[in-house]
N, C-alpha and C positions, 0 to 999 in steps of 0.2 A: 331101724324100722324099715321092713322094705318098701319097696319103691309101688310094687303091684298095691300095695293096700293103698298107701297114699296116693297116687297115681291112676285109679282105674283106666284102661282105656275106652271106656264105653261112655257116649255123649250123657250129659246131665240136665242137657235144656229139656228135654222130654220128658211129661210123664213115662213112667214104666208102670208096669199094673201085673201084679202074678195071676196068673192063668189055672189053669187045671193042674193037677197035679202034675211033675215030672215038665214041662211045659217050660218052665222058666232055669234060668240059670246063673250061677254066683258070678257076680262079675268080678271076682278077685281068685277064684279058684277054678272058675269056668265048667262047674259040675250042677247038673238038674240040682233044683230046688225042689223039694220034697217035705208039705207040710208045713209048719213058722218059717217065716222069713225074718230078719233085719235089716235096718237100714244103716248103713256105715257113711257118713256126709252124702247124702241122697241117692247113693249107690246102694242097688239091693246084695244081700248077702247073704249066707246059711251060716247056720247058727257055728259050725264047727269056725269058719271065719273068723266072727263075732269075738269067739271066745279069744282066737290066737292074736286079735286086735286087741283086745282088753288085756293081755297075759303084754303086748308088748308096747303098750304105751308105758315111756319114760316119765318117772317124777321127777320132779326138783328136788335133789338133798345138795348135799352141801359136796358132796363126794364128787356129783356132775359140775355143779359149778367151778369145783376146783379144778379137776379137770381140762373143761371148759377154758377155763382161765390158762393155763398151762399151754395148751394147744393154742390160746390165742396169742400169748406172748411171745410165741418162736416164731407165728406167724407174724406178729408186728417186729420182729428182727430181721427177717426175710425179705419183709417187706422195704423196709429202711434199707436194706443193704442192696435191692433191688432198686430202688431210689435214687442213693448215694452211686452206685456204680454205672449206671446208666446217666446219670448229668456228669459224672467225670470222664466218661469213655467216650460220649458225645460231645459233650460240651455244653448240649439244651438245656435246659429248664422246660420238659413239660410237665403239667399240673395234671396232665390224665395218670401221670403216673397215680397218683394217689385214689382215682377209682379203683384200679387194681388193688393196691394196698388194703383197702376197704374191703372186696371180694376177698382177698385170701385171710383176713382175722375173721371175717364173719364166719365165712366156710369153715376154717378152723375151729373156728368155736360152738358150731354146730355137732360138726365131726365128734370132739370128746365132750360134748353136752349127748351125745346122743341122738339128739333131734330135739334136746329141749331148751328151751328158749322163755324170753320173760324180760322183763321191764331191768335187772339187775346186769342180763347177760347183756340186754342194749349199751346201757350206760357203760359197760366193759369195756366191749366193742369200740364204742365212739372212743374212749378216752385212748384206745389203747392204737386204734388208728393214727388219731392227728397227734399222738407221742411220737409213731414213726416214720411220718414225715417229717414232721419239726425236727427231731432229731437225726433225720438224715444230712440235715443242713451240717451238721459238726465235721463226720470227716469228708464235707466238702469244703470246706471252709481250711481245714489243718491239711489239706493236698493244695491248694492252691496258695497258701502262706508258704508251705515248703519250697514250693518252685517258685511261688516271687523272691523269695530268700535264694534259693539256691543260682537264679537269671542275674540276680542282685551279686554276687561273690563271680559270676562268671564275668560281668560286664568290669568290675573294679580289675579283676585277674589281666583282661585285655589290654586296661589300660593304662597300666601297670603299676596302681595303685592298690598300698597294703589294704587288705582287710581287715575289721576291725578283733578277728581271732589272732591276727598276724603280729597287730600291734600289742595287744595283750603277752604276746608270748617271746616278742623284743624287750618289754618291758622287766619281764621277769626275768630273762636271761642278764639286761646288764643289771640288775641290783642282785643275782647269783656272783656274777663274777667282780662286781665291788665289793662285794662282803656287807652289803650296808642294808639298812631294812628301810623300807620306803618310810619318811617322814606322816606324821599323826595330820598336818596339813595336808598332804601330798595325796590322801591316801583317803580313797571314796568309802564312801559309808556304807556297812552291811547292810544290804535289805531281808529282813526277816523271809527266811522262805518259808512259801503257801506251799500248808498241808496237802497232803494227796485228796481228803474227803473234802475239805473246802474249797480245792480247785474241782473235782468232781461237781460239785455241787454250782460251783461257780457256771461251768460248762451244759450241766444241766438245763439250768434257769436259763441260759443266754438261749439255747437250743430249741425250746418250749415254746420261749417268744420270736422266733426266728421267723416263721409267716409275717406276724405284723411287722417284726424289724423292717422284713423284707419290702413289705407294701409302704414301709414310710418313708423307706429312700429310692424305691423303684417306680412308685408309680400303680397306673393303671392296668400295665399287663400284672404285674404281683397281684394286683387286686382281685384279676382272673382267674391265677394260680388259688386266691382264697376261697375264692366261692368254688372252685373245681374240688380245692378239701374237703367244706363242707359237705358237697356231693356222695364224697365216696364215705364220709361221715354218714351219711343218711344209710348208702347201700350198706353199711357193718350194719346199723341197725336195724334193720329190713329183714336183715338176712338171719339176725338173732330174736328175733320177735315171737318167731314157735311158732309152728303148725296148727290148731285147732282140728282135733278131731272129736268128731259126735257118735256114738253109736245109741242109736234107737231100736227097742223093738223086746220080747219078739210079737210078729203082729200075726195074726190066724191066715191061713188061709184064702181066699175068698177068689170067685168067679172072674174072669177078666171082664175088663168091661169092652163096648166098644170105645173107637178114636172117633 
């Protein structure tokens, strides 16, 4: 939808009042008005207008929504990754990051909605926001376990103590070179390894609740970070809520009046 039709730039606090013929002028094509007018949200308009507004306003099908949907979800990965990269490269924790977050799924989902918007596209929005924040917490979480793990193996290296990879792999060499197979006492119990979908899933859940984890062992600034989500929560929705346009008319004619 272009931006002239939605957009006029001609004020709207003022009545406007068509004149004599040829006298007034479309405020979206900027050509004499000539004969029936319309009103396009309190903006007068000629009829040719009228029509190219009614030929371009977007429904709801399920095609836009999907869409919709699509574009908002790259944008909630952009997002998260713009999140995630930014408190690893700094080291901060700001919660404004998540205003932005918010700006770019709504925009998003504006973009391949069209310009259409609605109570379904809101609820998208929000969920699909505070997914990628909470979910930015994961590979911040798996970069900072890796380098306490990896300060952990540097500081034992220093002080010239094996690691526990080292020890493991002493162990194996002398029951290689005894010929002997470690004893059924000796010898620690398999732990059944987690699936891939049920550590996903595991990782998921943990990620989702990661705001309130956050606030229940951080405190009151977390708590800042919460209410700064909800924030950009609001602006997805704001932004996915749809435009309202009216076209009235057409109306005759008639003498200007005076102001």
């Amino acid at each position: 939808m272009a931006d002239s039709f939605s957009n006029p730039s001609p004020q709207f606090g003022t009545a406007e009042y068509l004149g004599k013929q040829g006298s007034d002028h479309c405020q979206f094509c900027h050509q004499p008005i000539a004969g029936n007018y319309y009103r396009i949200n309190n903006a007068m308009a000629c009829g040719g207008c009228a029509e190219k507004m009614r030929g371009a306003l977007a429904t709801d099908t399920h095609v836009a929504y999907v869409r919709a949907l699509v574009f908002g979800v790259f944008a909630a990965i952009a997002g998260m990754i713009l999140y995630a990269v930014f408190e690893i490269a700094t080291g901060l924790i700001i919660g404004y990051v998540s205003l932005a977050v918010g700006w770019m799924v709504g925009t998003a989902m504006m973009k391949g909605s069209k310009g259409v918007g609605g109570r379904r596209y809101q609820i998208t929005a929000v969920v699909l926001t505070y997914a990628a924040v909470s979910m930015a917490a994961v590979p911040v979480w798996i970069h900072y376990g890796n380098k306490e793990r990896q300060e952990q193996q540097q500081r034992q290296r220093n002080q010239g103590q094996p690691t526990q990879q080292q020890l493991e792999d002493e162990q194996r060499q002398l029951e290689s070179e005894s010929g002997q197979q470690p004893s059924l006492a000796a010898a620690k119990p398999v732990q059944p390894r987690m699936s891939i979908g049920r550590w996903l899933g595991r990782v998921v859940l943990i990620g989702l609740a990661s705001p309130f984890l956050e606030v229940w062992g951080g405190g009151v600034s977390w708590l800042i970070g919460l209410v700064i989500l909800f924030v950009g929560m609001k602006i997805a929705a704001k932004l996915t809520g749809g435009r309202p346009l009216e076209i009235y008319g057409p109306f005759n004619d008639s003498p200007q009046l005076s102001r």
